[in-house]
DOTI-835294 format. One record per residue (C-alpha): x, y, z; residue in one letter. Coordinates in pm, whole numbers. Layout:
% DOTI-835294
+--------+--------+--------+------+
|      x |      y |      z | code |
+--------+--------+--------+------+
|      X |      Y |      Z |    a |
...
+--------+--------+--------+------+
//
This chain:
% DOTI-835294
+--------+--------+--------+------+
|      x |      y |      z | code |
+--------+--------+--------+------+
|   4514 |  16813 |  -6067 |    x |
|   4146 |  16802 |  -6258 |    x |
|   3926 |  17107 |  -6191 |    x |
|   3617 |  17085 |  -6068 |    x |
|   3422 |  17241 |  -6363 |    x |
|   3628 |  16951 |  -6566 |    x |
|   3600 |  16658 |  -6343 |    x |
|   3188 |  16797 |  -6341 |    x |
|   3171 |  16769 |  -6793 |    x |
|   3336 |  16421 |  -6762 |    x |
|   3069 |  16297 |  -6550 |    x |
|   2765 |  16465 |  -6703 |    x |
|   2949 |  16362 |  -7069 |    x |
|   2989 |  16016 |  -6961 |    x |
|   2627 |  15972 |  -6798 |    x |
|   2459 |  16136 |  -7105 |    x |
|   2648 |  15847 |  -7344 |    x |
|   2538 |  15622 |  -7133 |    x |
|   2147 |  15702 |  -7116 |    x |
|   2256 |  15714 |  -7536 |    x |
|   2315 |  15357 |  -7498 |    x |
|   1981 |  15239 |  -7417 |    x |
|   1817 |  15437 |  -7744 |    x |
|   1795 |  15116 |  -7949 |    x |
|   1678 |  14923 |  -7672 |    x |
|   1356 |  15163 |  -7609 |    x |
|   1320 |  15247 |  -8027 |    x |
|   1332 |  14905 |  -8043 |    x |
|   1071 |  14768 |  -7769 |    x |
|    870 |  15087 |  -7850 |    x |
|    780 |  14886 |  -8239 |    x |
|    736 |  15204 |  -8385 |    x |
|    898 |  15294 |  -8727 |    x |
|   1216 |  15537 |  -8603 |    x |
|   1048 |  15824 |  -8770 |    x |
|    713 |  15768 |  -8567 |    x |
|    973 |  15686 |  -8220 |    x |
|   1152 |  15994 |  -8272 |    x |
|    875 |  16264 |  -8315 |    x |
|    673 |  16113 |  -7977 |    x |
|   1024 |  16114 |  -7814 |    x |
|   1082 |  16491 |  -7954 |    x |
|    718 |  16576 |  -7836 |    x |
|    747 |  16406 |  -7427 |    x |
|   1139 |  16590 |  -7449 |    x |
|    937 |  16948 |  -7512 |    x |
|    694 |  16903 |  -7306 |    x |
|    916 |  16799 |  -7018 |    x |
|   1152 |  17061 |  -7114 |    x |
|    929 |  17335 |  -7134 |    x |
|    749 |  17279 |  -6787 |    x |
|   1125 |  17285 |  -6632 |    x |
|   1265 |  17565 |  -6811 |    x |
|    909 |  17754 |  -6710 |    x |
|    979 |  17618 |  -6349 |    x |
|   1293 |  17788 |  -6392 |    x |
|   1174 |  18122 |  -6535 |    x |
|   1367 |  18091 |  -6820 |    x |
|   1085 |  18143 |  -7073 |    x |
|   1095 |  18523 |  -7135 |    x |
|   1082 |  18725 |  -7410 |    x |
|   1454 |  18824 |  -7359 |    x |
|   1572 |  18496 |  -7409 |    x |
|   1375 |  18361 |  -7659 |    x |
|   1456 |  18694 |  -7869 |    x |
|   1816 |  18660 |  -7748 |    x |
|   2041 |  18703 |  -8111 |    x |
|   2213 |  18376 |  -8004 |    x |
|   1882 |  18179 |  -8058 |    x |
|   1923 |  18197 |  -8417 |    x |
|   2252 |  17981 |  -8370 |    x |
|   2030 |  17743 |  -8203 |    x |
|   1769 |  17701 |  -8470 |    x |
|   2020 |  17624 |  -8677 |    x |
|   2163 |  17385 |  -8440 |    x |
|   1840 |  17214 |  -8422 |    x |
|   1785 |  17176 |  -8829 |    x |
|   2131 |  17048 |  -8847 |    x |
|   2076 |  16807 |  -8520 |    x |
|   1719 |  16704 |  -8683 |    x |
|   1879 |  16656 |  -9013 |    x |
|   2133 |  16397 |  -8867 |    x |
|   1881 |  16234 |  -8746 |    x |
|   1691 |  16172 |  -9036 |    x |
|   1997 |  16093 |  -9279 |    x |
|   2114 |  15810 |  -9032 |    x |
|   1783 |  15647 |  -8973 |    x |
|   1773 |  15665 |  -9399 |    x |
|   2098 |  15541 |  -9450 |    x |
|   1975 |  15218 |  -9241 |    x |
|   1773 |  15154 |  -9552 |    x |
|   2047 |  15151 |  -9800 |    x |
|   2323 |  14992 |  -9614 |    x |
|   2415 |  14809 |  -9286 |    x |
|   2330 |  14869 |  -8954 |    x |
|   2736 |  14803 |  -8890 |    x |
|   2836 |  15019 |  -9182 |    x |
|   2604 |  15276 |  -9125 |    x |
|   2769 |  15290 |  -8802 |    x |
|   3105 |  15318 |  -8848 |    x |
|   3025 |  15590 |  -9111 |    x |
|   2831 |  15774 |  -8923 |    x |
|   3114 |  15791 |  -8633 |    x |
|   3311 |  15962 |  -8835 |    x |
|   3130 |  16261 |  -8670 |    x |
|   3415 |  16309 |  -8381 |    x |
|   3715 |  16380 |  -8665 |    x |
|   3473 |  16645 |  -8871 |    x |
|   3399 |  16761 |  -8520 |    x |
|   3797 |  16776 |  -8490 |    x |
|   3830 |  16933 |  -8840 |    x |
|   3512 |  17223 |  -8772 |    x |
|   3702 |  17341 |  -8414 |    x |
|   4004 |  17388 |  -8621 |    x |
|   3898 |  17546 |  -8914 |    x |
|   3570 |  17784 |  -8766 |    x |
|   3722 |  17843 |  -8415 |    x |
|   4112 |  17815 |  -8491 |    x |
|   4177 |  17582 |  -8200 |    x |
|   4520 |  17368 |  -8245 |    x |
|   4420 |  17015 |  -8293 |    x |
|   4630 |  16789 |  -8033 |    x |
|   4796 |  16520 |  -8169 |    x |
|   4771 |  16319 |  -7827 |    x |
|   4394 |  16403 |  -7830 |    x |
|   4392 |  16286 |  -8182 |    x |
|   4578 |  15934 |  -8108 |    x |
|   4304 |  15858 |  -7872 |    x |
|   4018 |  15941 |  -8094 |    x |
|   4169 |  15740 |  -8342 |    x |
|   4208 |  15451 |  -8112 |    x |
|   3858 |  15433 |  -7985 |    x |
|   3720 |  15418 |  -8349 |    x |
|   3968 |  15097 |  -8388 |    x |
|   3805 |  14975 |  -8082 |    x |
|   3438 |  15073 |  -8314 |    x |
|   3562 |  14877 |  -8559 |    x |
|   3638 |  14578 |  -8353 |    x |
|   3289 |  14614 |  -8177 |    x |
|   3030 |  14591 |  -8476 |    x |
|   3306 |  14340 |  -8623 |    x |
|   3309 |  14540 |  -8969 |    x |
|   3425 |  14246 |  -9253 |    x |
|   3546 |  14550 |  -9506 |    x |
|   3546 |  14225 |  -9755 |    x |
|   3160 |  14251 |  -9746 |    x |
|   3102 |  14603 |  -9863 |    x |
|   2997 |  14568 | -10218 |    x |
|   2971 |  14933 | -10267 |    x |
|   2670 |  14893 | -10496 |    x |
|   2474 |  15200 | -10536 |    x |
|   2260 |  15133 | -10221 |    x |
|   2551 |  15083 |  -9982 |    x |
|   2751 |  15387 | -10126 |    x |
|   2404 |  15573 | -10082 |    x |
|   2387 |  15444 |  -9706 |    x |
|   2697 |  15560 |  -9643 |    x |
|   2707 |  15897 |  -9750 |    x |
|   2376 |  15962 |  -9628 |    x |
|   2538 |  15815 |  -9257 |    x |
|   2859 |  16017 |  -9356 |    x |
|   2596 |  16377 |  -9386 |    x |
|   2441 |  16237 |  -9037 |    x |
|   2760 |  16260 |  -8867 |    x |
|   2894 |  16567 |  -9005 |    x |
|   2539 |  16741 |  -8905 |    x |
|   2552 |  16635 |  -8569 |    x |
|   2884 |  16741 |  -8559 |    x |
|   2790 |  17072 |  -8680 |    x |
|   2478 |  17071 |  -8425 |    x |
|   2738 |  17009 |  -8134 |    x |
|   2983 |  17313 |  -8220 |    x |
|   2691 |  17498 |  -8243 |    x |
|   2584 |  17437 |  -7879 |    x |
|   2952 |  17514 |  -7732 |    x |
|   2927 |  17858 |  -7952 |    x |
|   2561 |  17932 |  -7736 |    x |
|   2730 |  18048 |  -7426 |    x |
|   2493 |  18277 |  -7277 |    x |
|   2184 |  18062 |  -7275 |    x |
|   2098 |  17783 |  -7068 |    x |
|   2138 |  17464 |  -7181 |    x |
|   1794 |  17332 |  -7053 |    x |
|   1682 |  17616 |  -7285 |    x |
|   1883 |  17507 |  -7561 |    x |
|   1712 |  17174 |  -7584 |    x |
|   1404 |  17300 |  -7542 |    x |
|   1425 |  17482 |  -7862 |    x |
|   1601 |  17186 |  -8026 |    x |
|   1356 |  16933 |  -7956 |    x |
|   1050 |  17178 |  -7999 |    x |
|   1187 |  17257 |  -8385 |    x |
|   1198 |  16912 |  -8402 |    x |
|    855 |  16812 |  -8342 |    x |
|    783 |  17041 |  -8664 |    x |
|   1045 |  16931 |  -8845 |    x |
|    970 |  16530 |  -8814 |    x |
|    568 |  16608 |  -8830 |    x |
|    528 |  16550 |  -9187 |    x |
|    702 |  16194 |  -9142 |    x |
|    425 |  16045 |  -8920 |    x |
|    188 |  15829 |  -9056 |    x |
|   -109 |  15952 |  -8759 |    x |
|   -357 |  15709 |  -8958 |    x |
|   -188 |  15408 |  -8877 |    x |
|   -102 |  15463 |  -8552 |    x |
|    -88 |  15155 |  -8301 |    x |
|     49 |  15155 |  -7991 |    x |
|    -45 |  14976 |  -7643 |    x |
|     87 |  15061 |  -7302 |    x |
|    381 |  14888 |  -7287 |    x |
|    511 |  15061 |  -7597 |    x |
|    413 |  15325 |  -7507 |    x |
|    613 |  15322 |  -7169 |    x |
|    889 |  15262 |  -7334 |    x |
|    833 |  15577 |  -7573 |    x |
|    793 |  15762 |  -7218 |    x |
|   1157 |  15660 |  -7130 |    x |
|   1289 |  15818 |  -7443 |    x |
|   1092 |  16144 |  -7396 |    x |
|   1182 |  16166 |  -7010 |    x |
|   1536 |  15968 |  -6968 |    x |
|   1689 |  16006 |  -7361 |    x |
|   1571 |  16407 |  -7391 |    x |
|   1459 |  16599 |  -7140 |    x |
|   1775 |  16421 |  -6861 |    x |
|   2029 |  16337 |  -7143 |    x |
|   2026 |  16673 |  -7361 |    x |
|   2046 |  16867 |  -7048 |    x |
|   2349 |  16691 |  -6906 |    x |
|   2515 |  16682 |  -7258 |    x |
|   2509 |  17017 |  -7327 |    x |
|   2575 |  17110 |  -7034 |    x |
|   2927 |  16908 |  -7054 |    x |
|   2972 |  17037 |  -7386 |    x |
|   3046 |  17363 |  -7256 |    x |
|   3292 |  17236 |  -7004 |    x |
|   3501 |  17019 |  -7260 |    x |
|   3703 |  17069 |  -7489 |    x |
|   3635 |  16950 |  -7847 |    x |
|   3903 |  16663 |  -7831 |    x |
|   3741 |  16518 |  -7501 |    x |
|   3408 |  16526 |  -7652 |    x |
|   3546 |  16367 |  -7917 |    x |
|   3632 |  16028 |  -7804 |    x |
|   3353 |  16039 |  -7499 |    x |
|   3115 |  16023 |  -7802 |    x |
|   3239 |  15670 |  -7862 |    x |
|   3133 |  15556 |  -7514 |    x |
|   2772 |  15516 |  -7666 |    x |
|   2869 |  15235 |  -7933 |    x |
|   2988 |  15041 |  -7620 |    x |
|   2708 |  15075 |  -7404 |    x |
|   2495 |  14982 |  -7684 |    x |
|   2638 |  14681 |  -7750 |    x |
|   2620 |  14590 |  -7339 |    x |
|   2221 |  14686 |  -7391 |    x |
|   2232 |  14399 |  -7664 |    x |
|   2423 |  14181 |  -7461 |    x |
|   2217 |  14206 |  -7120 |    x |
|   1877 |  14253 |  -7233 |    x |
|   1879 |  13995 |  -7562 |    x |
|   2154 |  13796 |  -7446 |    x |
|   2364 |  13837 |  -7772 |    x |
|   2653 |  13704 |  -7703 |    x |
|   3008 |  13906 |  -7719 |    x |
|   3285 |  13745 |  -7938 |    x |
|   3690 |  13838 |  -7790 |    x |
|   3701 |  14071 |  -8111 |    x |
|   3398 |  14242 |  -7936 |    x |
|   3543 |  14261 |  -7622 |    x |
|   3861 |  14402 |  -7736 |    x |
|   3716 |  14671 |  -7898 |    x |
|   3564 |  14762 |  -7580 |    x |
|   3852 |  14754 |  -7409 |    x |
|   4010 |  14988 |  -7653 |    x |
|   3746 |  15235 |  -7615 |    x |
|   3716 |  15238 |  -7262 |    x |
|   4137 |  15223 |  -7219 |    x |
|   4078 |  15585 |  -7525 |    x |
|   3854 |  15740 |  -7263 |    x |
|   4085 |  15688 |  -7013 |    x |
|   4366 |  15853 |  -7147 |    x |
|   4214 |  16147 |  -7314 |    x |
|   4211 |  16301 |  -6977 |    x |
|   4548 |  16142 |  -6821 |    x |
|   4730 |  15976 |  -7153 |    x |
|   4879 |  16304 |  -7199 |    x |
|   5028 |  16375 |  -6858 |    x |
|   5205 |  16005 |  -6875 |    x |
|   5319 |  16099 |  -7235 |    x |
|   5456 |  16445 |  -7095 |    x |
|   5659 |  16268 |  -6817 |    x |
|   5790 |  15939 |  -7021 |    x |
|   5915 |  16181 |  -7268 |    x |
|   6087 |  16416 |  -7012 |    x |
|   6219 |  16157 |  -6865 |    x |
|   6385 |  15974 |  -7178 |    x |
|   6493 |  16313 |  -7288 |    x |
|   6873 |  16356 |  -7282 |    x |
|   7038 |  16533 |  -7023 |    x |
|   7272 |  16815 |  -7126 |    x |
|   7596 |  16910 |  -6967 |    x |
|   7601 |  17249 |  -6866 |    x |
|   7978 |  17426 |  -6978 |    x |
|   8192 |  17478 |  -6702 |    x |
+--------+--------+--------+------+
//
């Protein structure tokens, strides 16, 4: 049977890829350049993070001074980072390339565990990883006959290929933080990220009316303050392999967002892939019990000697 501090990360995991999903939707309506999107988002996520984690008492000098902090600072540069290399690589190749690239993030997340914590990979975990990133490729309907891998596509991709691998860093680095909240976590992350993405914003040029502006609002208060607490808080109830192919959840609701709100339609290539995903997410928690008793079961019996 699932545990409850199991059954509790599968739900906040899957919730907080969902709220992911509707990121391009309010980036999008918000008509802000992503740089300009993703400071105001970083600022309303502080600001709503600091007033709870005050509300909570957890802004004292002991745990702000607390040796683990400097694990999340570097978290946060590595988690800003990512951002800024995938929003870059959008320049140079893709939006679909960029993508898949970039979601390459769950197998260096594999890889890190293995290497920097010594945990055995799983090969069943692995199978289902690999299967929702078939269902990826189905989804953004990636012709590999297109990619001319001129110097600005081979530029996209590594610069989507250093996203994923920093966010991947940024996400072992919040299961190592074990004896800090994770509310507090974020609010450090997103704080060092309003510093970080400062020099970006073009303040001069500035033009935004209510309705983007609302919009922007949703990011700060739905896709930071809500989401980061709920992810990280699932991140330290899952293992590295479950987080793994939850992550790919996001792609899927994304392409629902699309789908709903700008009634793009989905091709049966599309909807396969989603099926794959969602079918990987399944059995990451239960494919391994079913494996465990088909192969028990088709093992031979042996004759005892009598």
């Amino acid at each position: 049977m699932m545990n409850d501090k199991l059954k509790t990360g599968l739900v906040e995991m899957i919730l907080a890829m969902v709220l992911s999903g509707f990121i391009g939707l309010f980036v999008f309506e918000s008509g802000q350049d992503p740089y300009t999107v993703v400071f105001f988002r970083c600022v309303l996520g502080a600001v709503f993070l600091g007033l709870y984690c005050w509300w909570r008492g957890l802004l004292t000098a002991k745990t702000l001074l607390n040796k683990s902090m400097l694990y999340v600072l570097f978290g946060s540069a590595a988690l800003v980072a990512n951002w800024i290399f995938l929003f870059t690589s959008f320049s140079y190749a893709s939006i679909s390339v960029s993508t898949v690239t970039y979601h390459f993030q769950p197998f260096f997340l594999l890889i890190l565990n293995a290497v920097i914590f010594r945990e055995r990979l799983k090969l069943g975990k692995a199978v289902w990883m690999i299967l929702a990133f078939i269902g990826l490729l189905l989804i953004v309907e990636l012709d590999i006959s297109q990619i001319s891998l001129s110097n600005d596509e081979f530029i996209g991709m590594l610069m989507a290929l250093a996203a994923g691998f920093l966010y991947a860093v940024a996400t072992l680095v919040v299961k190592k933080v074990k004896n800090l909240k994770s509310e507090l976590v974020a609010f450090v992350q997103i704080s060092m990220g309003v510093l970080y993405l400062w020099p970006f914003v073009e303040f001069g040029n500035l033009d935004i009316n209510s309705y983007q502006w609302m919009h922007i609002l949703a990011l700060g208060f739905l896709n930071t303050f809500v989401m980061y607490i709920i992810m990280y808080r699932a991140f330290a109830k899952l293992d590295v392999s479950i987080i793994s192919v939850l992550v790919f959840i996001y792609p899927v609701v994304a392409i629902m967002v699309d789908y709903v709100f700008y009634a793009q339609n989905l091709s049966l290539t599309q909807i396969g892939g989603i099926i794959l995903v969602l079918l990987a997410a399944l059995l990451v928690n239960v494919g391994d019990k079913i494996l465990n008793r088909f192969t028990s079961q088709t093992k031979p019996t042996q004759l005892s000697d009598k």
